[in-house]
C-alpha positions in Angstrom: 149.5 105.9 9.2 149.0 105.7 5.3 145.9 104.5 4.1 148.4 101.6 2.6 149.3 100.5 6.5 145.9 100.9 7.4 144.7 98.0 4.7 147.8 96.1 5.5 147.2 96.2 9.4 143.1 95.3 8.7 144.3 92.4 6.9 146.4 91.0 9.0 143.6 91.7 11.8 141.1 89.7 9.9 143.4 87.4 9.1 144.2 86.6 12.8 140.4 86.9 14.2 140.3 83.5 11.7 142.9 82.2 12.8 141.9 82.6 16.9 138.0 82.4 16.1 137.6 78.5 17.1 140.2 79.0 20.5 137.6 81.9 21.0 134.3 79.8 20.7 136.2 77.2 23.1 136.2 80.2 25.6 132.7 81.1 25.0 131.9 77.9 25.1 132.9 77.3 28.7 132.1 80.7 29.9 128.6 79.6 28.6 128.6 76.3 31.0 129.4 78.3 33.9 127.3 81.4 34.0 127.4 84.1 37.2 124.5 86.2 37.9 125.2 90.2 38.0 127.9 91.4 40.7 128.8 88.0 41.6 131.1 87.3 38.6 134.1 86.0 41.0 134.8 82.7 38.5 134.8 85.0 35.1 136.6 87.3 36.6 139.2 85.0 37.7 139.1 83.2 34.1 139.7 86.3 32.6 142.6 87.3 34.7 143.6 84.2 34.2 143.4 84.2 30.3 145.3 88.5 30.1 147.7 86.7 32.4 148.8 84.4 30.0 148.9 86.7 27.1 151.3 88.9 29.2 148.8 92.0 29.8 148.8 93.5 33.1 145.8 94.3 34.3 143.7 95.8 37.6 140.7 94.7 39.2 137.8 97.6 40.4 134.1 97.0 41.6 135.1 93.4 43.0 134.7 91.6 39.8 135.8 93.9 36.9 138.9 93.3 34.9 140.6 96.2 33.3 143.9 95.7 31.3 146.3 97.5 29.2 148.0 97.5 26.3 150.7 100.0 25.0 151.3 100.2 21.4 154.0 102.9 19.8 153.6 106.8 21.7 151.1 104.8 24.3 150.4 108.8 25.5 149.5 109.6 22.4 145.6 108.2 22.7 143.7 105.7 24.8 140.6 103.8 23.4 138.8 101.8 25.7 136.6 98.8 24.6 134.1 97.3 26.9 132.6 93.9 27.4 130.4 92.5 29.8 130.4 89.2 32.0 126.9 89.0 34.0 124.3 85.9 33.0 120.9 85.9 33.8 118.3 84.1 36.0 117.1 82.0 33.5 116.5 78.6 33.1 118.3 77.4 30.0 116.2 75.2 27.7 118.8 74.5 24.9 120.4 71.1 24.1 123.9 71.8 23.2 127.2 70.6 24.7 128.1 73.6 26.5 124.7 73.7 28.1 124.6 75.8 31.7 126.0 74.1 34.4 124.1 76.1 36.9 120.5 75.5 36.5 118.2 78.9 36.7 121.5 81.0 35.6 121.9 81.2 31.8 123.9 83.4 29.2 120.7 84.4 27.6 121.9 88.0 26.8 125.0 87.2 24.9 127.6 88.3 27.5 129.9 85.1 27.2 129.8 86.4 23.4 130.9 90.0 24.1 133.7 88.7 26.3 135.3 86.1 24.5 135.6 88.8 21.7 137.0 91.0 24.0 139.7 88.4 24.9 140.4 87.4 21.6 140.6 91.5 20.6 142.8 91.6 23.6 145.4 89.1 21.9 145.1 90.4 18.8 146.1 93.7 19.6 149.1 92.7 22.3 150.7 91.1 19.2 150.4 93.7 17.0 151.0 96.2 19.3 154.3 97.5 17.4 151.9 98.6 14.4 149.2 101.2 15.8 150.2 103.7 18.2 148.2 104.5 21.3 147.1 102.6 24.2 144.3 100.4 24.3 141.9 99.9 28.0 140.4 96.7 28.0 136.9 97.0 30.2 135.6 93.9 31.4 132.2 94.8 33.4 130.3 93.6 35.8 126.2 93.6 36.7 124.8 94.9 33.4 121.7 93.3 33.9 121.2 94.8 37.4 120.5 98.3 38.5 122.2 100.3 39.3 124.8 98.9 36.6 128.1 97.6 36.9 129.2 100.5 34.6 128.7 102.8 37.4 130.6 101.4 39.9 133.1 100.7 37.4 133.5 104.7 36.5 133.2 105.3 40.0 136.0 103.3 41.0 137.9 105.3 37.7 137.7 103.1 35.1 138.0 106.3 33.2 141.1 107.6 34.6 144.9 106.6 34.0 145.0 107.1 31.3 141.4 108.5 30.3 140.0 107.1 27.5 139.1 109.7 24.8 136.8 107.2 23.0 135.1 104.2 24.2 133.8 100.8 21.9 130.7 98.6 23.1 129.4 95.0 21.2 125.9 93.5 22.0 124.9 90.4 19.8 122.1 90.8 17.7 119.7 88.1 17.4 117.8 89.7 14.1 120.6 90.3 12.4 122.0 87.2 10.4 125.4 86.3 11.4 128.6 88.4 9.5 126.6 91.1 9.5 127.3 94.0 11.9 124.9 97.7 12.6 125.4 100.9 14.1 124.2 103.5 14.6 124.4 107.6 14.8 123.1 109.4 17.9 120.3 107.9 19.8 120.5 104.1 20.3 118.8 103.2 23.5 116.3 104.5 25.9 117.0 105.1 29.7 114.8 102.7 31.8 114.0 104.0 35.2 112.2 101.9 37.8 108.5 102.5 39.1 107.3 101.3 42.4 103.5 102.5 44.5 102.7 101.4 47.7 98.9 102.5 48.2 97.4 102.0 51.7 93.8 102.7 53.0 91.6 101.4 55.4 90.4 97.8 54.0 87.1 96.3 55.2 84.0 94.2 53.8 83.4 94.3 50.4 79.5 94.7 50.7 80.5 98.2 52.7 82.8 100.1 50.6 81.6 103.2 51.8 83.6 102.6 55.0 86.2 101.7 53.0 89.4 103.6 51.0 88.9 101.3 48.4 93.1 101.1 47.3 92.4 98.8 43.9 89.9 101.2 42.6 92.2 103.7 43.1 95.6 101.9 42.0 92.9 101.6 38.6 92.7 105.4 38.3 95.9 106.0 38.8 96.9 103.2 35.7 94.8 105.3 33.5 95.9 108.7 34.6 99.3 107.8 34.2 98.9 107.4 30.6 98.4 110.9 30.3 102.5 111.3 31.1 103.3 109.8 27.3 99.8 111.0 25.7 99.4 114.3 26.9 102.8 115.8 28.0 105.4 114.1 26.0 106.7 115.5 22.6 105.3 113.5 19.8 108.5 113.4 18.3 110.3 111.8 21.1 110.2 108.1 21.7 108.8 107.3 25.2 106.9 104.5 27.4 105.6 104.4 30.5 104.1 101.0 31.1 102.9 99.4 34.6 103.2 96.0 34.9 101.8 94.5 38.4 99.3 95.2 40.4 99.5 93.6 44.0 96.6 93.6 46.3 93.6 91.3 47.8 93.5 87.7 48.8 89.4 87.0 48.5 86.4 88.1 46.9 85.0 89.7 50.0 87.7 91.9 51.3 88.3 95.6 50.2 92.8 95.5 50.6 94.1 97.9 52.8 97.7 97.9 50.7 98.1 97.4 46.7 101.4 97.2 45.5 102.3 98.2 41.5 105.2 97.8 39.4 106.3 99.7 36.2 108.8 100.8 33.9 109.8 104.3 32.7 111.9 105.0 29.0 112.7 107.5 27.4 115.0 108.8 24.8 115.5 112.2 26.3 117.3 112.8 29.6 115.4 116.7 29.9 112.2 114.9 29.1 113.1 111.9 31.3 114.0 114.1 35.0 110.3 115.8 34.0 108.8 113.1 33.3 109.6 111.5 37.1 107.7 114.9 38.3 104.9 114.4 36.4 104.7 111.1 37.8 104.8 111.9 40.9 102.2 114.8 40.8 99.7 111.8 39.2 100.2 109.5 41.8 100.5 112.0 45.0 97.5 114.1 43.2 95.3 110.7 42.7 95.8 109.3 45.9 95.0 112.5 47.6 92.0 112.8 45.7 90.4 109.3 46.7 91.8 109.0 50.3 94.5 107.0 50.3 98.0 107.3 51.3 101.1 106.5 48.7 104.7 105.7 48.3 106.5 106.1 45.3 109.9 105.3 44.4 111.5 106.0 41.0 114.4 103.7 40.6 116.7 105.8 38.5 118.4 103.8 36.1 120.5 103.7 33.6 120.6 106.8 30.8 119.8 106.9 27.2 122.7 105.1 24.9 124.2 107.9 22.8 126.6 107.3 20.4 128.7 110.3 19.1 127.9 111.1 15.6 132.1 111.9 15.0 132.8 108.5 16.0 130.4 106.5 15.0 131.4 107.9 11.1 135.0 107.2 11.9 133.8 103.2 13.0 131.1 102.7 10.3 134.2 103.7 7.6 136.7 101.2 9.1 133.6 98.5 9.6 133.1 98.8 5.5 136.9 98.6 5.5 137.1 95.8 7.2 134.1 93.5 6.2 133.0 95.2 3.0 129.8 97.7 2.6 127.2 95.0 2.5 127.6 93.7 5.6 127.4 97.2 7.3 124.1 98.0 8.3 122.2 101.0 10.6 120.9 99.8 13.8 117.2 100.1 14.9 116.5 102.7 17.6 115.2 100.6 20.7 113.6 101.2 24.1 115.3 98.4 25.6 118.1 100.0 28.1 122.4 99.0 28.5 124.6 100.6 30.9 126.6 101.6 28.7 124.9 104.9 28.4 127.1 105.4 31.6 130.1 105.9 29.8 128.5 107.6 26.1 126.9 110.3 28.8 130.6 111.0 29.9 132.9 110.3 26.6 132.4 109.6 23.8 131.1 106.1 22.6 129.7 104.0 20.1 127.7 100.9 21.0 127.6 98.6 18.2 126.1 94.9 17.5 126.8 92.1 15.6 124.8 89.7 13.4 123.9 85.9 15.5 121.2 84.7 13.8 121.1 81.4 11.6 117.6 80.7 10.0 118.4 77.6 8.7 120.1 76.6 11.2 117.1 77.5 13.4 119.4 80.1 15.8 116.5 83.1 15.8 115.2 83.0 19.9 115.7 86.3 21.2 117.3 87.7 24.1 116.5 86.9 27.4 114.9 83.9 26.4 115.5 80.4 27.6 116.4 79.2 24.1 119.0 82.1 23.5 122.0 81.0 21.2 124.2 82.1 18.3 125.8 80.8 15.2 129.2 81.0 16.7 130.8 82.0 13.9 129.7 85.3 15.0 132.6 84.9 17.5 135.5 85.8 14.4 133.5 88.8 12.8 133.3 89.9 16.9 136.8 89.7 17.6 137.9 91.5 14.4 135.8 94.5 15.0 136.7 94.8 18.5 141.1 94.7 17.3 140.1 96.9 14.4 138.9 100.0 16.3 140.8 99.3 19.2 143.6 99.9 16.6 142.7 102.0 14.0 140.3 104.6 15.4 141.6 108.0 15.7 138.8 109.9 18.4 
C-alpha cells in the first residue's frame, strides 16, 4: 500500500469512528448499567456475540466467557494482528449520578473496561466494512477476568487464543484518566510492573500478655519481619530498576491481654524486571523462613505469582506511534508514564509482540478527573470515537 492509500484508508477510518462514535457510547453506555465481576462475564459475553453476530463476523468462544472473532481482509494469510479488549467490572460501589448508572449495586465499571470494549466493537465494524482495502486478517480478543489473578489472559492463551492463525502482533487500549480526552500515549519498552501476591501465616504459642517469656510473641515478630523485608528493595535491588515491595495487613489479636498465637499479613510484590522479580521471591522467602526461625515461630508463605511486566516492543510501538501522528496529528501523541500498577496483558507482550496503549478520558471542566478504581470513575465519552479509530487504524494499517 502507497503512502497515498494509506492517508486515503486513515481518512475514511476517522471518518467512520465519527460517524459510529454515538452508536458506540450507546453500547458503553449499557455495558456500563450492567457490569460482571471477573470470570463471570456470561451477559457481555453474550452481548458481544450478539453484537459480531450482527455485523456478520464469525467468531469462537474460549475460557467460558471470551469472545474471539475474525475478520479476513485481501491475502488474509498474509498477517494476522490481534487487538484485545477486556470485559470484567469491579467490586465497587458506584457513587456517580448519571443515566447509565450500575444496575448491580457493589459491581461497577471503575476501570474503563466497558470503554475498551465498545471500541473494540466499533473497531470490529469498522474493519469488516473496509475489509476489501487492507490485507491481512484481523483477531478480535475479547477477555475475561483482568482484574483477577491469575488473569483471564492466561486462560485465554492457554485455551490458544494465539493460534489459528497466530497473531504476529498484538494491540491493547486502557483509558487514561490523566490524560485529557483526544489525546492518546505510548510507550517504548517497559510499561508496567509485574505484581505478585504476598501472603504469611505466623504461628506460636500465644498466652498472657503479662508473661511473654512463655510466649512466641508472633506480632513482635510479624514487626521484624516488616522491617527486614525492606531490605529486599533497599539493599538487593538495582538502583536502576523500578521495584516495590509493600505489606499491607497485619492480622492478629483480639484484646489487650493476649499474646496471638497466629498473625496473618498481606502484601504486594512489583517489579519491572522478570530476572530480578524470580530473585526477588527467594530473597523473600530467606527473610521470612530466616526471621521466623530466628524468634521461634513457625511460618507459611505463599507468593501468588501474578501477572508479568507489560513490555511493549520497541519495533512496534515506532510503527503505531507513526500511524497514531498520522491519524490524529503529532500533538495529540504523547509518551506514556512508566507505572507499577500491573495488566494482564503482559501475558501476551511476554509471548509476541505487543503494544499496550491508552487513551486520553479526562474532562476538567467538565469535572471527569476520579481515577481508576474509584467509586466516581467516568469519562468524557467522546473518548469513545478517538478509541475506536485507533483500534481500526492499527488493526489495518500496521505491518509487524
Amino acid at each position: 500500500m502507497d503512502s497515498r492509500e494509506k492517508q486515503a484508508l486513515l481518512n475514511k477510518i476517522r471518518q467512520k469512528a465519527a460517524d459510529y462514535a454515538a452508536d458506540y457510547i450507546k453500547v458503553r453506555q449499557h455495558l456500563h448499567a450492567h457490569p460482571e465481576l471477573s470470570y463471570q462475564e456470561f451477559e457481555t459475553s453474550a452481548f458481544v456475540q450478539e453484537h459480531l453476530t450482527k455485523l456478520g463476523i464469525p467468531f469462537t468462544v474460549m475460557a467460558t466467557t471470551g469472545v474471539v472473532g475474525l475478520i479476513e481482509g485481501r491475502a488474509p494469510e498474509s498477517r494476522c494482528i490481534a487487538l484485545r479488549a477486556d470485559m470484567d467490572a469491579l467490586p465497587i460501589l458506584e457513587e456517580n449520578d448519571v443515566p447509565y448508572k450500575s444496575t448491580r449495586p457493589g459491581i461497577m465499571h471503575a476501570c474503563g473496561h466497558d470503554v475498551h470494549t465498545s471500541c473494540l466493537l466499533g473497531a470490529a465494524k469498522i474493519l469488516h466494512e473496509l475489509k476489501e482495502e487492507w490485507t491481512g486478517t484481523i483477531k478480535l480478543v475479547f477477555q475475561p477476568g483482568e482484574e483477577k489473578n491469575p488473569g483471564g489472559a492466561s486462560y485465554m492463551i492457554r485455551d490458544g487464543v494465539l493460534k489459528n492463525p497466530a497473531p504476529s502482533a498484538i494491540f491493547g487500549l486502557h483509558v487514561h484518566p490523566q490524560l485529557a480526552v483526544g489525546q492518546v500515549s505510548l510507550r517504548a519498552g517497559k510499561v508496567m510492573a509485574s505484581a505478585d501476591e504476598i501472603y504469611i501465616t505466623l504461628k506460636g504459642k500465644g498466652g498472657h500478655a503479662a508473661a511473654p517469656n512463655l510466649t512466641t510473641d508472633t506480632l513482635l515478630v510479624a514487626s521484624h519481619m516488616v522491617v527486614a523485608l525492606q531490605q529486599v528493595i533497599s539493599r538487593n535491588r538495582d538502583p536502576h530498576q523500578p521495584s516495590v515491595l509493600s505489606i499491607t495487613s497485619i492480622q492478629g489479636g483480639h484484646t489487650t491481654n493476649v499474646i496471638p498465637s497466629e498473625v496473618k499479613m498481606m502484601g504486594t510484590f512489583r517489579a519491572m524486571d522478570e530476572g530480578w522479580r524470580f530473585q526477588a521471591h527467594e530473597l523473600i522467602r530467606n527473610i521470612v523462613e530466616g526471621t521466623a526461625k530466628s524468634m521461634g515461630a513457625e511460618v507459611n508463605l505463599h507468593i501468588d505469582v501474578g501477572y508479568p511486566t507489560v513490555y511493549n516492543n520497541e519495533a512496534l510501538h515506532e510503527k503505531a506511534k507513526a500511524l497514531a501522528i498520522d491519524l490524529m496529528g503529532i500533538e495529540k501523541v504523547e509518551e506514556t508514564e512508566l507505572r507499577m500498577g500491573a495488566e494482564d496483558f503482559g501475558y501476551y507482550s511476554q509471548q509476541i509482540p505487543g503494544c499496550f496503549y491508552r487513551i486520553g478520558v479526562m474532562n476538567k471542566e467538565r469535572g471527569i478527573v476520579s481515577g481508576v478504581h474509584t467509586p466516581t470513575f467516568n469519562i468524557d465519552e467522546s473518548a469513545i470515537e478517538t478509541g475506536i479509530g485507533m483500534m481500526a487504524a492499527f488493526g489495518a494499517l500496521v505491518q509487524p
